[in-house]
C-alpha positions as CSV (number, residue, x, y, z in Angstrom):
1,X,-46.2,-18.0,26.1
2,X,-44.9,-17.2,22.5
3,X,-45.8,-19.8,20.0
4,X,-44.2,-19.4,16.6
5,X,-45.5,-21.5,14.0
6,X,-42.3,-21.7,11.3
7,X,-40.1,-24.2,9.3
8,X,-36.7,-24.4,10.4
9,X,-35.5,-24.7,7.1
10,X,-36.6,-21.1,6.1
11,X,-33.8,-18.1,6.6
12,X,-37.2,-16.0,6.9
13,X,-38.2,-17.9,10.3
14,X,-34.6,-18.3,11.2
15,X,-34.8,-13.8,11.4
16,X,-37.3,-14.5,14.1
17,X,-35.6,-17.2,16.1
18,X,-32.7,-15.4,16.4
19,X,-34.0,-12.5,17.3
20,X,-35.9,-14.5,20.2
21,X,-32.5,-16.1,21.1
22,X,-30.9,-12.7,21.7
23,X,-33.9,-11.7,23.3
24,X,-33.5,-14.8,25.9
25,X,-37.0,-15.4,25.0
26,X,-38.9,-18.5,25.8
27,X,-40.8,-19.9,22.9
28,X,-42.7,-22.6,21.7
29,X,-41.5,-23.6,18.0
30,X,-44.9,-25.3,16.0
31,X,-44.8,-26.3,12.3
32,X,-46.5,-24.0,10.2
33,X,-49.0,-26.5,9.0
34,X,-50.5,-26.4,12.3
35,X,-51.7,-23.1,12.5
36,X,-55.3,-22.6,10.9
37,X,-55.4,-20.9,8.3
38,X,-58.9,-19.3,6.8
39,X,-59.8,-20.8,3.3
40,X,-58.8,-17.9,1.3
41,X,-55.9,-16.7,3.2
42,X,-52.7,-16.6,1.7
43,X,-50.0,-18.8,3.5
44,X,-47.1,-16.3,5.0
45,X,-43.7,-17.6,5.8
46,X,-44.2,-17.5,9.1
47,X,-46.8,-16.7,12.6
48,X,-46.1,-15.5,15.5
49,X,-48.4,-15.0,18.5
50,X,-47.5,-13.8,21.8
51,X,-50.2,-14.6,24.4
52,X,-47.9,-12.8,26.8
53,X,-50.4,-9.9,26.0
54,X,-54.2,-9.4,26.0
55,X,-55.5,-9.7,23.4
56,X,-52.8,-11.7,22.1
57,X,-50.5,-10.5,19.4
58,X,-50.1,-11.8,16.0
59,X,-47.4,-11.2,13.2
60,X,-47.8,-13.3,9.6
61,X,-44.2,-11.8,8.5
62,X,-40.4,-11.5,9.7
63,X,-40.4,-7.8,9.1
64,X,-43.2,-7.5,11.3
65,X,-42.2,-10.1,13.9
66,X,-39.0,-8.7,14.6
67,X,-40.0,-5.1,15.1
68,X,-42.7,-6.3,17.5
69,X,-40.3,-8.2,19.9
70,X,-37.8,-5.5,19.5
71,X,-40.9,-2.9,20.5
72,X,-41.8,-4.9,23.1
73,X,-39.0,-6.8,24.9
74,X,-35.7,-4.8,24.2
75,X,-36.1,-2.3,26.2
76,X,-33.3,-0.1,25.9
77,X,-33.7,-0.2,22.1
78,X,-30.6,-1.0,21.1
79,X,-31.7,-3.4,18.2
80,X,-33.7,-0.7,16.6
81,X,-31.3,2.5,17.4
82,X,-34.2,3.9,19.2
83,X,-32.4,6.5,20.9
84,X,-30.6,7.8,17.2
85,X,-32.7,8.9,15.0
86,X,-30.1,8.5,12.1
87,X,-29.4,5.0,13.2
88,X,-32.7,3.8,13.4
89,X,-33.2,5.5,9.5
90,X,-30.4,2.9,8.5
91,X,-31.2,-0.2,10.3
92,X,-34.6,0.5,8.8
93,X,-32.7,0.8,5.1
94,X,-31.1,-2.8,6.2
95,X,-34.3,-4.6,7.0
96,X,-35.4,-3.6,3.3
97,X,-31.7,-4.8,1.7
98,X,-32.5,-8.0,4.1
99,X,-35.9,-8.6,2.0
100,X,-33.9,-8.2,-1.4
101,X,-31.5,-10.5,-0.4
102,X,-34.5,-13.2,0.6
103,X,-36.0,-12.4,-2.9
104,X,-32.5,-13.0,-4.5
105,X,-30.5,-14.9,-2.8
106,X,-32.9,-16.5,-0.7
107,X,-34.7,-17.8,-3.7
108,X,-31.5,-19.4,-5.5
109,X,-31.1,-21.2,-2.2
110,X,-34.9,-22.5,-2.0
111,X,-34.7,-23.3,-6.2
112,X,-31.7,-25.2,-5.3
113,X,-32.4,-26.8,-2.5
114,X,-36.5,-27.5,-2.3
115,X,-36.9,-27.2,-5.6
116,X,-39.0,-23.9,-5.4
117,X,-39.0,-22.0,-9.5
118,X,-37.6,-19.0,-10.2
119,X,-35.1,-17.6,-12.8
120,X,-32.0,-18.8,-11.1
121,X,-29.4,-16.2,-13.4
122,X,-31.3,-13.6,-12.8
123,X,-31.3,-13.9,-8.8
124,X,-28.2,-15.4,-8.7
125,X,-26.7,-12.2,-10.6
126,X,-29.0,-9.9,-7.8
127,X,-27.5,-11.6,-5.2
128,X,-23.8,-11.5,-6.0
129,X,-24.9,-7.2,-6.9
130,X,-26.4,-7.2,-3.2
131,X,-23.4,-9.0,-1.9
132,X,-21.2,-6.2,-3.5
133,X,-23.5,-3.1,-1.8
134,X,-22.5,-5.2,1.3
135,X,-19.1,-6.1,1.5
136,X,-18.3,-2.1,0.4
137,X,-20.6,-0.9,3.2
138,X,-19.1,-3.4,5.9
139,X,-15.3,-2.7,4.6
140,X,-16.1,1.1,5.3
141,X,-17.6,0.4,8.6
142,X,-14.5,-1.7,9.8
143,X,-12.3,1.1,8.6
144,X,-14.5,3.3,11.1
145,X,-13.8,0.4,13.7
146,X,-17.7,-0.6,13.8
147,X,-18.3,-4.3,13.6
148,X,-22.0,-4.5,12.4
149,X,-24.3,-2.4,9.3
150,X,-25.4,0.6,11.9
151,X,-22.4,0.1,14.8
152,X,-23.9,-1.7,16.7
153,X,-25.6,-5.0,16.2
154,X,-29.3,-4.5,15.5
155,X,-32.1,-5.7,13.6
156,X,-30.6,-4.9,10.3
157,X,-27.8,-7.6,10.8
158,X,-30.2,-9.8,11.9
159,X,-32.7,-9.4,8.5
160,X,-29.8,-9.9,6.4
161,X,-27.6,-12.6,8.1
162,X,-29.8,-15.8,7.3
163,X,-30.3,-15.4,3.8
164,X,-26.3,-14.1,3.4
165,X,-24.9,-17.1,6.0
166,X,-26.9,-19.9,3.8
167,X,-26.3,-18.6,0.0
168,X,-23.9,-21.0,-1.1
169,X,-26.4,-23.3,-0.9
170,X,-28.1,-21.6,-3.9
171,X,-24.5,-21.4,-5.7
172,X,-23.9,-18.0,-4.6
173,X,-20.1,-18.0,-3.6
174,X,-19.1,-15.7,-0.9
175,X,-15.3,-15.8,-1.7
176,X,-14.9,-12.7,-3.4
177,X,-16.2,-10.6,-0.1
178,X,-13.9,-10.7,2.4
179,X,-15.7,-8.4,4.6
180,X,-19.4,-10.2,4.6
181,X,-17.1,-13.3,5.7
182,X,-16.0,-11.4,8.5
183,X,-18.9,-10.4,9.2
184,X,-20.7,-13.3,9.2
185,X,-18.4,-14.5,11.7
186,X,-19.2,-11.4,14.5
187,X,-23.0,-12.2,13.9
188,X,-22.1,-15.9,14.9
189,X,-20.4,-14.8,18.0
190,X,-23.4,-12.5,19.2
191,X,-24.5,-13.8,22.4
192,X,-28.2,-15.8,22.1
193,X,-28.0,-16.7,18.7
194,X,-29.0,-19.5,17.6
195,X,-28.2,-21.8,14.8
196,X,-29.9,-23.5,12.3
197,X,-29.3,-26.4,9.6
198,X,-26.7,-24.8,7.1
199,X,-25.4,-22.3,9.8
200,X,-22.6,-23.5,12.3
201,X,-21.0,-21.8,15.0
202,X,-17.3,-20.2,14.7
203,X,-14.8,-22.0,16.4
204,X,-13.3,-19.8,19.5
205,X,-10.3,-17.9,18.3
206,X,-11.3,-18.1,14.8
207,X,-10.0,-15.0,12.4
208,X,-12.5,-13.0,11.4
């Protein structure tokens, strides 16, 4: 069985579950507070244990978790452009932009809605610069008829949708980037995701 041990609050766990939903994994969601922690151990964001595996194996971060499941249970390797050497170089590049964008716009979202301190201008103003790197990058890829940051959806969509899907609620409009709006919308529509408070599914026919 695959326990994770998250808060399904947090855009960071919400990388994970999604990737286990396009997975068509079976898991067992347990709040983080349950897991045992030792004394002097930093808290992560997140665990996830697979006891699918002997002995079993554990992740502390969404970086981490994702490219194990992907290692392990996508076996064509799709989600990490296995097979493109390029490709996988890029959605690499993504799962770092998806880390900026949880320590920009992910933390104007926890300030404003748990409370959590940090400069709120400053990552506000990093956020709507990441936003900017995005919408260009996604406007270029539509122009090349692609739909998703490497072509195909991967692991890079999914390290950056959470924190990008949820930043209004830390006052970051998305109205001035047409494109990450569209975009959003095709990562909604991927089969196997799942949702999570803040992020509701497109209607059917909706314009993207």
């Amino acid at each position: 069985m695959i326990v994770l041990y998250d808060d399904e609050t947090s855009a960071e766990c919400y990388q994970v579950r999604a990737l286990l939903g396009v997975l068509g994994l079976e898991f067992r969601s347990v709040a983080l507070e349950e897991y045992e922690f030792a004394p002097d151990d930093r808290r992560p964001a997140l665990v996830l244990v697979d006891g699918h595996v002997d002995p079993a194996a554990v992740a502390h971060h969404a970086e981490s978790a994702v490219l194990y499941l992907a290692r392990v249970y996508d076996s064509e390797g799709g989600l990490v452009r296995g097979e493109d050497p390029a490709g996988h170089a890029a959605m690499l590049d993504w799962l770092a932009f998806g880390r900026a964008l949880t320590a920009s716009a992910g933390a104007a979202r926890r300030h404003e809605a748990f409370g959590e301190p940090t400069d709120l201008p400053q990552v506000q103003a990093e956020a709507h610069r990441l936003l900017r790197v995005l919408d260009r990058h996604l406007w270029f890829m539509e122009r090349q008829g692609e739909d998703f940051l490497v072509g195909a959806f991967s692991l890079g969509d999914i390290a950056c949708f959470g924190d990008v899907a949820l930043c209004e609620e830390g006052g970051i409009s998305r109205q001035d980037y047409p494109a990450v709006r569209r975009w959003c919308d095709r990562v909604q529509r991927v089969p196997g995701l799942p949702l999570m408070p803040g992020i509701f599914r497109v209607a059917a026919g909706h314009p993207s």
